[in-house]
C-alpha positions in Angstrom: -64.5 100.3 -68.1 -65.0 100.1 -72.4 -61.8 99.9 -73.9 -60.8 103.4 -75.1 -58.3 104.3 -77.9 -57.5 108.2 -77.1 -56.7 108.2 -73.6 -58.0 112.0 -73.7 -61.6 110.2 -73.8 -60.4 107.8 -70.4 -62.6 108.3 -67.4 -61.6 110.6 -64.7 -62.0 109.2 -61.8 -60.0 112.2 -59.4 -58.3 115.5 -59.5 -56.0 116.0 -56.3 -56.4 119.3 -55.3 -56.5 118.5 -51.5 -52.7 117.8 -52.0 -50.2 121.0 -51.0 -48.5 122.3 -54.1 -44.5 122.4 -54.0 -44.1 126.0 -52.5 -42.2 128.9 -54.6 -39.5 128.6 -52.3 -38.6 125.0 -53.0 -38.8 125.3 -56.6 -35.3 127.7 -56.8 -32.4 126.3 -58.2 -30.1 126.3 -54.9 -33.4 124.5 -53.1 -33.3 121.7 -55.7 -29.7 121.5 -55.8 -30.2 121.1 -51.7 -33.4 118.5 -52.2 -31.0 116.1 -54.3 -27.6 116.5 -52.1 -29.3 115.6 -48.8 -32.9 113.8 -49.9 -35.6 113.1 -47.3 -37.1 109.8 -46.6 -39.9 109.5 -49.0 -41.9 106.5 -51.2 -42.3 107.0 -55.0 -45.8 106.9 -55.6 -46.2 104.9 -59.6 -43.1 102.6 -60.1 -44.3 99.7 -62.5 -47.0 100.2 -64.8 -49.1 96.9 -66.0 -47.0 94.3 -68.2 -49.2 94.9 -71.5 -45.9 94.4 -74.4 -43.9 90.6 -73.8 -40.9 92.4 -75.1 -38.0 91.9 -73.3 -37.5 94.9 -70.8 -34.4 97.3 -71.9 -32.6 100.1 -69.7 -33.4 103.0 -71.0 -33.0 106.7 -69.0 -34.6 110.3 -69.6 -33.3 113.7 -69.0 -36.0 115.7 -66.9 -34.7 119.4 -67.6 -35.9 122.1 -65.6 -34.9 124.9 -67.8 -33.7 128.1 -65.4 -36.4 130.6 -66.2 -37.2 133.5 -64.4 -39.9 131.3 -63.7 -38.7 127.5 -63.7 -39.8 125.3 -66.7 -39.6 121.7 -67.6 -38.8 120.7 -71.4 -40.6 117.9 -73.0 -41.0 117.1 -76.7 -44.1 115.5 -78.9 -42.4 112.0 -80.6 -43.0 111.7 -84.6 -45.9 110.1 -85.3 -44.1 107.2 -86.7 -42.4 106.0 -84.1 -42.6 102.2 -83.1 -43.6 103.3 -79.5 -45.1 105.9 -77.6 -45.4 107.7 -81.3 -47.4 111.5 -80.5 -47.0 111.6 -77.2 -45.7 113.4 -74.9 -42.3 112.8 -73.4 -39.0 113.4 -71.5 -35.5 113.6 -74.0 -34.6 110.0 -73.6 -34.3 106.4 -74.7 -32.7 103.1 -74.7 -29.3 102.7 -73.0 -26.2 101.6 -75.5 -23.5 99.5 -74.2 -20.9 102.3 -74.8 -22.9 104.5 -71.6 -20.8 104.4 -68.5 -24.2 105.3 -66.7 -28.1 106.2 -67.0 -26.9 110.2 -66.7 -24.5 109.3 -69.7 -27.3 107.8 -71.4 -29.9 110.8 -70.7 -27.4 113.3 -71.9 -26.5 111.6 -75.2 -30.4 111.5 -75.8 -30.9 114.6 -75.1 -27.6 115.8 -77.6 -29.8 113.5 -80.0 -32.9 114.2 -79.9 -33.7 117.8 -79.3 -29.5 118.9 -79.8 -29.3 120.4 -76.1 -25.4 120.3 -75.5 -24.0 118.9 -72.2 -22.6 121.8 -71.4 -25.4 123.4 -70.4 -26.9 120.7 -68.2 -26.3 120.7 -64.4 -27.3 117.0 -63.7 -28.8 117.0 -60.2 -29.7 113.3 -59.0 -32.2 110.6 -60.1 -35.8 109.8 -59.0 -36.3 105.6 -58.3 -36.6 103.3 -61.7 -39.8 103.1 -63.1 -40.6 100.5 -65.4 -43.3 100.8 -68.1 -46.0 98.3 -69.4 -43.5 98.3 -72.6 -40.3 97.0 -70.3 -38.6 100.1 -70.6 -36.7 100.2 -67.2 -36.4 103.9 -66.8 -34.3 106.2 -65.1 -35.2 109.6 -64.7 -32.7 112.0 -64.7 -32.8 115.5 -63.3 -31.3 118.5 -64.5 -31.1 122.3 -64.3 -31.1 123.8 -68.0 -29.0 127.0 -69.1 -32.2 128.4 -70.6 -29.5 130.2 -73.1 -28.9 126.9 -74.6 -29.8 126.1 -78.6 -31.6 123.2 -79.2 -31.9 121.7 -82.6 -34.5 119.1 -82.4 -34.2 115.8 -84.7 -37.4 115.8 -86.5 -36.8 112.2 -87.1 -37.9 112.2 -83.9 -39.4 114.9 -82.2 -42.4 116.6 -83.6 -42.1 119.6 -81.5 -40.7 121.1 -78.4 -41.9 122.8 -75.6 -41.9 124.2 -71.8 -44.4 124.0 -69.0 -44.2 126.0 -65.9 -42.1 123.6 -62.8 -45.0 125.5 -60.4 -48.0 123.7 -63.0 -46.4 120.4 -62.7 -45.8 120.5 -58.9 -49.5 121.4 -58.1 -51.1 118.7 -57.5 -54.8 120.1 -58.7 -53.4 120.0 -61.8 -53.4 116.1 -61.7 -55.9 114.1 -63.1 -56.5 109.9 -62.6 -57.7 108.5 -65.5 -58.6 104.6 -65.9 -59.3 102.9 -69.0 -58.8 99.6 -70.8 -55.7 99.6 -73.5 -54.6 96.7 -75.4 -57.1 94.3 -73.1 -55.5 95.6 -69.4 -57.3 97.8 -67.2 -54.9 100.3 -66.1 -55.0 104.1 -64.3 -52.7 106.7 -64.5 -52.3 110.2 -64.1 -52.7 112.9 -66.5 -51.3 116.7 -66.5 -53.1 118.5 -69.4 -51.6 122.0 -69.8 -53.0 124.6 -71.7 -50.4 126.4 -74.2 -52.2 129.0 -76.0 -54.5 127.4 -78.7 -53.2 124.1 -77.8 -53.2 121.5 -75.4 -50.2 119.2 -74.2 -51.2 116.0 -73.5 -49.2 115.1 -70.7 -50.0 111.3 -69.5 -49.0 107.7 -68.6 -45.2 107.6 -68.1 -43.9 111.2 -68.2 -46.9 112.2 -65.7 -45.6 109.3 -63.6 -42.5 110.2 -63.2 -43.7 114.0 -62.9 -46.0 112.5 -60.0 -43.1 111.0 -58.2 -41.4 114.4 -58.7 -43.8 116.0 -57.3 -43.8 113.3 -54.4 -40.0 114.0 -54.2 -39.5 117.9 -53.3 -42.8 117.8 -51.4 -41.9 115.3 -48.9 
C-alpha cells in the first residue's frame, strides 16, 4: 500500500452489505434503553488501533448522542482545523478526562456542555460500549445517550467547525461500511469508513468515530 495523506483516497478493500442492518424495531428509544439495562453477550469488533504517536496514553471519554427524532439521529461535529489532533475530522463531543470527573459519563457530559453547549439536562445517559484506545493513546470511553432533540446547542467554534446529524438507521446498516487500508505516518493500518451524503456535502465519517460506530452497531445487533 503507498502511503496516502487524505484517507478519502485509501483503498477500499470491502463494503459489508452481507451483514443484517439493526431493524426499526431495535432502534426506539424504550429498545435501547432495554439493550443497555440487560446487554447480551457480544465481542466488540475494533478495540485498539495501531500505536503510531509515543505520547503517553490519557483517559479521555465521548458522548455518543442519539438525538430523539421522529427518526433517530446521532450528533457528531467537524474539529477546527487547528486543532493539535484529529483537526477536520469527524467526531463524537468529547475529550481528555480532568481530575475533577468523578467518571467517564461526567467527563462526556462536561465535553459535550463545552464543546457543542448541549446541557445535561437533556441527556438521558444509557450505558457505555468497551474502551477503545486510539493510535494517539487516547483511552476512550464511549458514552451513550438519548438526546432531547428540543435542546439548544451553542457550539465553541474554538473547537467545532460545524455540527450535524446522521440518521441512527444509516449508521446501523452495515452496507454503509466501508474498510479502507492505507499507510499513515509509516504504519499500515485499516479501518472502517461511514461516508454519508448530507445534501451538497459529504461527512467524512472514519477511523475512531466509525470504530466505535462499528462496535455500536456490533452492540444492538447481537
Amino acid at each position: 500500500m503507498p502511503p496516502v495523506a487524505d484517507p478519502r483516497q485509501a483503498q477500499l478493500i470491502g463494503r459489508d452489505g452481507h451483514l443484517p442492518a439493526v431493524p426499526p424495531q431495535a432502534r426506539t428509544p424504550d429498545a435501547l434503553r432495554r439493550r443497555f439495562a440487560l446487554p447480551p453477550l457480544w465481542e466488540p469488533e475494533v478495540v485498539r488501533e495501531k500505536r503510531f504517536s509515543d505520547r503517553q496514553p490519557a483517559d479521555a471519554a465521548v458522548l455518543v448522542p442519539i438525538v430523539l427524532r421522529s427518526e433517530p439521529t446521532v450528533l457528531l461535529t467537524e474539529r477546527t482545523a487547528h486543532l493539535s489532533t484529529h483537526s477536520g475530522q469527524v467526531a463524537f463531543p468529547g475529550g481528555k478526562r480532568d481530575a475533577g470527573d468523578a467518571s467517564a459519563q461526567a467527563t462526556a457530559l462536561r465535553e459535550a456542555q463545552e464543546e457543542v453547549g448541549l446541557a445535561s439536562s437533556h441527556v438521558e445517559v444509557l450505558g457505555t460500549l468497551p474502551v477503545y484506545v486510539t493510535g494517539t493513546a487516547f483511552v476512550i470511553t464511549p458514552v451513550v445517550a438519548l438526546v432531547d432533540p428540543g435542546a439548544r446547542l451553542q457550539p465553541n467554534p474554538g473547537e467545532v467547525a460545524d455540527v450535524f446529524e446522521v440518521p441512527l438507521a444509516f449508521l446501523l446498516d452495515p452496507a454503509n461500511h466501508e474498510r479502507h487500508a492505507m499507510v499513515w505516518n509509516g504504519v499500515a493500518r485499516e479501518w472502517f469508513a461511514m461516508p454519508y451524503q448530507d445534501g451538497a456535502r459529504q461527512r467524512y465519517i472514519w477511523g475512531a468515530t466509525a470504530g466505535m460506530l462499528r462496535n455500536l452497531y456490533r452492540f444492538l445487533s447481537a
